[in-house]
C-alpha positions in Angstrom: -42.3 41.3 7.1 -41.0 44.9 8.4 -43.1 47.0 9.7 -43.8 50.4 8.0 -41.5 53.2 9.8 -44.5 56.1 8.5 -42.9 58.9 11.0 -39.0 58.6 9.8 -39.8 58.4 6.4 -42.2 61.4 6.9 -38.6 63.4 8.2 -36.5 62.6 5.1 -40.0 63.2 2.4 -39.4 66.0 0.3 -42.8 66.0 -1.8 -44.7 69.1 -1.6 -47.9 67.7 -2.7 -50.1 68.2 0.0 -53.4 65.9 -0.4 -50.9 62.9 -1.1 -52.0 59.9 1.2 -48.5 58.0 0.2 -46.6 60.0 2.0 -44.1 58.3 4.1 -45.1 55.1 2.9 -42.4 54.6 0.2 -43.3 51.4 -1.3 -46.7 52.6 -2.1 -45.6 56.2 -3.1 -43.1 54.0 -5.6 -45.0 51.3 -7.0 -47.6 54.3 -7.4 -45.0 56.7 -9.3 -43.4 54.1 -11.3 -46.4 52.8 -12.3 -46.6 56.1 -14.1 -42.9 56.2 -15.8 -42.2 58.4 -12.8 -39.8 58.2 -9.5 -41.0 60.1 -6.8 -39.7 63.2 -5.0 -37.3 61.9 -2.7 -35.1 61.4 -6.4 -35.1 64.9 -6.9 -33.6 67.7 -5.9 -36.2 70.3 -4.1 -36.4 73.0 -6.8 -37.0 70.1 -9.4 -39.3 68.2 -7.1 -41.6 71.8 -6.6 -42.0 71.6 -10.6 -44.4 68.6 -10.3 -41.8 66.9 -12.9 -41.2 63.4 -11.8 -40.2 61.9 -15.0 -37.6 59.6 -16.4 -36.5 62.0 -18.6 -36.0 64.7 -16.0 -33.9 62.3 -13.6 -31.4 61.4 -16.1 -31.2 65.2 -17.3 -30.2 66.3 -14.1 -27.7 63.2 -13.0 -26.6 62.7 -16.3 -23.3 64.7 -16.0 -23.2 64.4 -12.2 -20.4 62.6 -10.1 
């Protein structure tokens, strides 16, 4: 099994929430949003990912039209 690359996944994280222990461990931030019905921030945009709004809904709203 691959090891975990924490520090270049910490580079390319865009989440702004600051006590979050997932960060830069994607398949745990992952399982953790979707368990939710959510992605996580790295889907987003960052002025969408700063409005806490992780959804479903909100991901297909904003790449619904996009090419």
């Amino acid at each position: 099994m691959a090891e975990c690359r924490v520090e270049k996944n910490l580079k390319r994280c865009n989440c702004s929430w600051e006590p979050c222990e997932r960060k830069g461990i994607c398949c745990e931030c992952l399982a953790y949003h979707w368990s939710h019905r959510e992605l996580p921030a790295c889907f987003f945009p960052d002025d969408i990912e700063k409005t806490y709004n992780r959804s479903l809904e909100k991901f297909i709203e904003i790449y619904r039209n996009k090419k």
